[in-house]
N, C-alpha and C positions, 0 to 999 in steps of 0.2 A: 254833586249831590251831598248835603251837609247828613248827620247825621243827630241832626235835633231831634228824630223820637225813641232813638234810644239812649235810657237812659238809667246806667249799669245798681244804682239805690233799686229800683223797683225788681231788674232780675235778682238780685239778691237777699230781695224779699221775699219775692216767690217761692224762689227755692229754698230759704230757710220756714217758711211752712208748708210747703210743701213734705221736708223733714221732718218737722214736729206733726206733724197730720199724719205720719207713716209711724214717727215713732208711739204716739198714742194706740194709734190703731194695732199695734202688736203687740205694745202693753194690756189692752183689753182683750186680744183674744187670748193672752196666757191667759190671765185673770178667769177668762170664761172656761178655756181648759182645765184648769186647776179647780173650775167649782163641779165641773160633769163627774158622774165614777167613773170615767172608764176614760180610756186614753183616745182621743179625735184622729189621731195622724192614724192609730193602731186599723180604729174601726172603719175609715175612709179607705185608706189606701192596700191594707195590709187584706179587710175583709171586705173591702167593695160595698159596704155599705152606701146606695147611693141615698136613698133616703137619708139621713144623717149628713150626708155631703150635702144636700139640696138646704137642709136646714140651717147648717151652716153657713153654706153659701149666702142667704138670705139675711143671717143674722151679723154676716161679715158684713154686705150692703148695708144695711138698716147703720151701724159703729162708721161706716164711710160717711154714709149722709149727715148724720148728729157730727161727724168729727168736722166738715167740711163747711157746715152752716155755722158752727161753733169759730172757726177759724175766719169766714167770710165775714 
């Protein structure tokens, strides 16, 4: 069995956007941390704020998708 469909240029595409699609994506959520008052890890995890987790969570997806179409 030859191994004509793999073909090591396109993994190494991948995975180098794959990187940059990750490292965007957590340059935007400092960026959005740094614009809230109040600290996001503090009010998620420290006061269980799930409301705030949910919005987040959503506004993480929404920077996934724009990063992922942007990259595609």
């Amino acid at each position: 069995m030859t191994m004509e469909w793999f073909k090591p240029d396109i993994v190494l595409n991948s995975v180098l956007y794959a990187l940059i699609g990750v490292a965007i994506f957590w340059l935007s959520f400092i960026v959005i941390d740094k614009l809230t008052p109040y600290n996001l890890w503090e009010e998620i995890v420290e006061k269980q704020n799930k409301a705030l987790g949910m919005v987040v969570a959503a506004m993480s997806l929404g920077i996934c998708i724009i990063v992922a179409a942007a990259i595609h």
